[in-house]
matplotlib code that plots the C-alpha trace (Angstrom):
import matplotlib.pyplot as plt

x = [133.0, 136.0, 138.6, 136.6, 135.9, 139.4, 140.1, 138.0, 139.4, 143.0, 142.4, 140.5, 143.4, 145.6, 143.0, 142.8, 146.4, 146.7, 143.8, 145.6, 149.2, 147.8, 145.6, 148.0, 147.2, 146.2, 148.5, 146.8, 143.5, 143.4, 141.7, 143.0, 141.0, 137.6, 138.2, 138.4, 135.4, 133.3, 134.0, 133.8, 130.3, 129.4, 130.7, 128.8, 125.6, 125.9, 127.1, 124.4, 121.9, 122.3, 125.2, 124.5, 120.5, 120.6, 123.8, 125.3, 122.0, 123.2, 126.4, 126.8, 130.0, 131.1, 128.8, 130.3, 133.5, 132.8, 131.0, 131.9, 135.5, 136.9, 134.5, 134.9, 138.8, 138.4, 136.7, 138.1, 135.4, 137.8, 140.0, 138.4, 137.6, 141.2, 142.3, 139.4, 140.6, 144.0, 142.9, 141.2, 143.7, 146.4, 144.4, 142.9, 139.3, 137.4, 139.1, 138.7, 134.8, 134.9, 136.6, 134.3, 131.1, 132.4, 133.4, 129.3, 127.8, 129.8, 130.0, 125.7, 125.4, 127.5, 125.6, 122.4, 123.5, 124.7, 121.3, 119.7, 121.5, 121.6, 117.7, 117.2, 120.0, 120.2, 119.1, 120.5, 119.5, 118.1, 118.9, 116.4]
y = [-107.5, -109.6, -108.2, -108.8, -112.3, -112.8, -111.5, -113.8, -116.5, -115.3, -115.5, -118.7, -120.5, -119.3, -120.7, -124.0, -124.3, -123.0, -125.7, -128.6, -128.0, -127.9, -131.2, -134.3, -137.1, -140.5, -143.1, -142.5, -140.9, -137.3, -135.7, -132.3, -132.2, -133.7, -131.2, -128.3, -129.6, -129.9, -126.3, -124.9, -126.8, -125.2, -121.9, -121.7, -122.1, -120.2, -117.2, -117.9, -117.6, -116.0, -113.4, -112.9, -112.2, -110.1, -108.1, -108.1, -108.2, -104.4, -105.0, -107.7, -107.7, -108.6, -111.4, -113.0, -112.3, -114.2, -117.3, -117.8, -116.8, -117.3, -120.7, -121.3, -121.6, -122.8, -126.2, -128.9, -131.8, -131.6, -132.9, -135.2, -136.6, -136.8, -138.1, -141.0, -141.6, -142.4, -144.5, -146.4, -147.0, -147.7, -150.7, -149.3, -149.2, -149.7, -146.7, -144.8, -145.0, -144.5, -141.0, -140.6, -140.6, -139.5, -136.2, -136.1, -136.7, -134.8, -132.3, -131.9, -132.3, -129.2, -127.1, -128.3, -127.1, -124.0, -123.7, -124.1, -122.2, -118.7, -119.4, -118.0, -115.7, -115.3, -110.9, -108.7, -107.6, -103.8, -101.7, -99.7]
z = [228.6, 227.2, 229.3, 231.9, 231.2, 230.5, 234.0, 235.6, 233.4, 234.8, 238.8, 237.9, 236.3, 239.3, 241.9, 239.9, 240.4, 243.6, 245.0, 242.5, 243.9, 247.2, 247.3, 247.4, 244.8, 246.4, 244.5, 241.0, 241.9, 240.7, 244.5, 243.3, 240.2, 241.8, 244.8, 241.6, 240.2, 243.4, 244.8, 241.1, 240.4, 243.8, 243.4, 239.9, 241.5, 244.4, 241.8, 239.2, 241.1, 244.4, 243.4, 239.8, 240.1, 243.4, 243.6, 239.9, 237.5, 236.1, 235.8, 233.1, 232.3, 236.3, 236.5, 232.9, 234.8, 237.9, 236.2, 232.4, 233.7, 237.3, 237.6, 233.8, 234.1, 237.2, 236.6, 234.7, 233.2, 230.2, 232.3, 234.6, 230.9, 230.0, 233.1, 233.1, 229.4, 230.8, 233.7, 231.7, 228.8, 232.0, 232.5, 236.1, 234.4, 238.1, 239.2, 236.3, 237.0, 240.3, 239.6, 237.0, 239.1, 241.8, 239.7, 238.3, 241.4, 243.8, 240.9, 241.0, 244.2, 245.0, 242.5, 243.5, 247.1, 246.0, 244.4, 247.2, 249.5, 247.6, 247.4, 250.9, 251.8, 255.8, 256.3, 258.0, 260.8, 260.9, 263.2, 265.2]

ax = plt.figure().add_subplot(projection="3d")
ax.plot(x, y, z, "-o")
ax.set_aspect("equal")
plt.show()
C-alpha cells in the first residue's frame, strides 16, 4: 500500500506543477495555487465518494493511492497558509484574506459539489 500511495503522491506532485506553471499569477495573487486547491478539494470528493465506494472498495491500496496520494500531493492548504502568511507580513493584509477565503470557500464548495455529484452517477444505458 505504500508504494502505491507514494505513486499517487508522485503523479500528484507532477499535476500540481503542471496546473501551477500553467496558471499565470495576477500581480501578487497566487491563482495557480487557489486553482490547485479548488480542482483538488473537488477531485477528493468526487473520488471519496463516488470512485472510492463504487468501483475501488476491494481494492484498498488503489483508492489510498488516488486520494491520500495523487489529491494529497496535489493540494496545497499548507501553502495557501504560507503564502497568506507572507501577504500579510508584505503589508498587503486585505489581499491576503481575500485569498484566504476565497481558498476555503471555493475549496468547500468544490467538494461539496463533488459530493454531490458522485451521489447520483448518470447509468448506462442497457442494451436490449
Amino acid at each position: 500500500m505504500y508504494f502505491a500511495i507514494g505513486c499517487g503522491g508522485s503523479i500528484g506532485a507532477l499535476l500540481r506543477y503542471l496546473v501551477g506553471a500553467l496558471v499565470p499569477q495576477i500581480g501578487n495573487f497566487p491563482l495557480g495555487t487557489l486553482c490547485i486547491n479548488i480542482i483538488g478539494c473537488f477531485a477528493m470528493g468526487y473520488l471519496s465518494n463516488f470512485v472510492k465506494r463504487r468501483y475501488f472498495a476491494d481494492k484498498p491500496a488503489l483508492a489510498k493511492a488516488l486520494t491520500t496520494g495523487m489529491i494529497g500531493a496535489f493540494t496545497t492548504f499548507s501553502t495557501v497558509s504560507l503564502e497568506t502568511a507572507l501577504l500579510v507580513q508584505d503589508g498587503m493584509t486585505y489581499i491576503g484574506l481575500i485569498y484566504l477565503a476565497s481558498s476555503t470557500a471555493g475549496g468547500l464548495g468544490a467538494l461539496l459539489f463533488g459530493l454531490r455529484l458522485s451521489q447520483n452517477p448518470v447509468q448506462k444505458e442497457q442494451s436490449i
